[in-house]
C-alpha positions in Angstrom: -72.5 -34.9 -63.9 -73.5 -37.2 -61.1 -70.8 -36.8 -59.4 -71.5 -33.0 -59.6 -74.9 -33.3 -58.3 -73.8 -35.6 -55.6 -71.4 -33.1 -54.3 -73.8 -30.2 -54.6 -76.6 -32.3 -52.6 -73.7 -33.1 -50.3 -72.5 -29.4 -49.8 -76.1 -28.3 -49.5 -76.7 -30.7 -46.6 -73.5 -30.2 -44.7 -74.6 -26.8 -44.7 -77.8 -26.9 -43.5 -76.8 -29.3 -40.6 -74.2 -27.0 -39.4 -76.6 -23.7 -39.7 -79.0 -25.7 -37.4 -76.7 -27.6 -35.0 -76.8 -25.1 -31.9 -73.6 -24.2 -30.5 -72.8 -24.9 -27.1 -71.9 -21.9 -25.0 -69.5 -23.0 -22.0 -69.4 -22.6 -18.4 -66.8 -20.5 -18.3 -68.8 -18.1 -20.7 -71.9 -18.0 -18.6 -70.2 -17.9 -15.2 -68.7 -14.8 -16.7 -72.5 -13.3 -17.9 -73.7 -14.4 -14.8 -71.3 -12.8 -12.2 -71.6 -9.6 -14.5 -75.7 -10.1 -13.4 -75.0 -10.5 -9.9 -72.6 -7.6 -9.1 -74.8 -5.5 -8.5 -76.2 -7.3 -5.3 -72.2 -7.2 -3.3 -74.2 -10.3 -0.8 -74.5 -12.8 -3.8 -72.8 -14.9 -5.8 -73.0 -17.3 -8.6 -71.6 -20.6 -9.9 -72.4 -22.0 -12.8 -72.4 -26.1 -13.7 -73.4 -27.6 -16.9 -75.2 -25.0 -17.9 -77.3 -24.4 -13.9 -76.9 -21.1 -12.3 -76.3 -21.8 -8.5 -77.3 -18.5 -7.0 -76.1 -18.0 -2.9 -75.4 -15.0 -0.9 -77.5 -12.4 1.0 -80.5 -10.2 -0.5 -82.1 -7.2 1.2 -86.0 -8.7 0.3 -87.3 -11.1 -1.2 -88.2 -8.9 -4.6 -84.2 -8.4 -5.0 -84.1 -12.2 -5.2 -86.7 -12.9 -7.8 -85.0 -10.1 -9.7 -82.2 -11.5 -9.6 -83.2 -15.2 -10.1 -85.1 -13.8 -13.1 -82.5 -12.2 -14.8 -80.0 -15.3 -14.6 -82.7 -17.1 -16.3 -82.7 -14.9 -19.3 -79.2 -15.8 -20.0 -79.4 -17.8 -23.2 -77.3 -20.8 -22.7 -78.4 -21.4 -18.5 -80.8 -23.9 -18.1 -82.1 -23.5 -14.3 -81.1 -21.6 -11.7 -81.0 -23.4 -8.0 -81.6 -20.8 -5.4 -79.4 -21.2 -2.5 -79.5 -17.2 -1.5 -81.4 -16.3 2.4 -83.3 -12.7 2.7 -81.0 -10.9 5.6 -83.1 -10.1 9.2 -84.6 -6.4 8.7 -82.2 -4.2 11.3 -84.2 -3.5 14.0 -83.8 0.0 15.7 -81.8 0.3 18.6 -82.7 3.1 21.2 -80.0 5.1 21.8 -80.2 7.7 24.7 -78.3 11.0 23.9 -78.8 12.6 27.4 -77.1 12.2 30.5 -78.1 10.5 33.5 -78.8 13.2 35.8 -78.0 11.2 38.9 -74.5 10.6 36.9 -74.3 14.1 36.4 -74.9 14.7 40.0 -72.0 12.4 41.0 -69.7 14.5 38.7 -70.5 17.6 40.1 -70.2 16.3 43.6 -66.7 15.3 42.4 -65.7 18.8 41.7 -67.9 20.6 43.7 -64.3 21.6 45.7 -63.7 23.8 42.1 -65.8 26.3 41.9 -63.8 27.3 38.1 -64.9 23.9 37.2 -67.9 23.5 35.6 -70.5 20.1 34.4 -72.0 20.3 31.6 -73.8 18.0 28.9 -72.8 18.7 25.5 -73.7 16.0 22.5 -75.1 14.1 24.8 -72.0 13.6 26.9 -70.2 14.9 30.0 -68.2 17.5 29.7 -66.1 19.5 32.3 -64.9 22.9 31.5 -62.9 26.0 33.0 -59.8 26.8 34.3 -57.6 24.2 36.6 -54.1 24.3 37.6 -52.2 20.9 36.7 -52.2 19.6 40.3 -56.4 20.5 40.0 -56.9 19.1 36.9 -55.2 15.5 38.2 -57.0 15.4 41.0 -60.4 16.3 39.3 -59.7 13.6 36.4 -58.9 10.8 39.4 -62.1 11.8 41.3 -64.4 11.3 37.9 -62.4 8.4 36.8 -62.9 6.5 40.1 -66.5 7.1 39.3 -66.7 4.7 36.8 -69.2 6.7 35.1 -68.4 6.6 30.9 -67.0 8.8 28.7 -66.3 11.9 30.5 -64.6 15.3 28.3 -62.1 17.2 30.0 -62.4 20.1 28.1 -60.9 22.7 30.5 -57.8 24.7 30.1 -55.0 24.2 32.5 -53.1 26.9 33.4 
C-alpha cells in the first residue's frame, strides 16, 4: 500500500511539473511568425536570435514603425525587439515643365521655315512637326532640327 501511495504521490507530481514547465518555442518558429508580421511592410525585415526580434529595413513614417515594433512584441515566445529599421526621406516634388520653350520652338520653326507644308506645333508638351514632306524634305528637315540639339523632337508628318 505504500508503495501504491508512493507512486500515486509520484505520478501526481511528475504531472504537475510538466503542466507548469513552459515550453520553449524555437527560433525557427518565431522567425517564421515574425516574417509573416513584417510582410506587409516589402522595406523590412526580421531576424530572430534567442528569442530577440532584430527588426531592419525601410518604413514610410515613423507610426509604421511603432506598429510594426508593437506587433513583434506581441508574439508570445520574443522577448525584445532591437530596432535597427530608418524612416525613408519624404519624396520631395520635382517641377516638371510640360510646355515648350518658345525660343526652342522658334529655332524649330526657323529650321523649316523653307516648308511651308511643314508645320511646329506643341503637343503633350513636346515638339511636334507635322504635314506632308517628300523623302529628300523629310531628311533634310530631321538634320536641320537634329543639329539643333534641342530634345525630343516628333516627326509626325507623312512622307509622300
Amino acid at each position: 500500500m505504500k508503495k501504491t501511495i508512493a507512486m500515486a504521490a509520484l505520478a501526481i507530481a511528475v504531472s504537475f511539473g510538466a503542466v507548469s514547465c513552459k515550453k520553449k518555442v524555437s527560433d525557427a518558429d518565431l522567425q517564421t511568425q515574425a516574417t509573416t508580421i513584417v510582410t506587409s511592410n516589402p522595406g523590412a525585415s526580421v531576424e530572430v536570435k534567442d528569442g530577440v526580434a532584430h527588426l531592419s529595413g525601410t518604413f514610410t513614417d515613423q507610426q509604421s514603425k511603432d506598429a510594426m515594433i508593437a506587433q513583434l512584441k506581441a508574439v508570445s515566445g520574443i522577448k525584445d525587439v532591437m530596432d535597427m529599421a530608418t524612416i525613408a526621406p519624404a519624396d520631395v516634388p520635382v517641377a516638371t515643365t510640360t510646355a515648350v520653350d518658345p525660343a526652342v520652338q522658334q529655332k524649330v520653326q526657323d529650321a523649316v521655315k523653307d516648308f511651308p507644308s511643314v508645320k511646329v506645333e506643341v503637343v503633350n508638351g513636346e515638339l511636334t512637326l507635322t504635314g506632308n514632306v517628300s523623302p529628300l524634305q523629310a531628311r533634310k528637315i530631321k538634320e536641320s532640327v537634329d543639329a539643333l540639339k534641342v530634345g525630343k523632337v516628333n516627326f509626325n508628318y507623312t512622307v509622300k
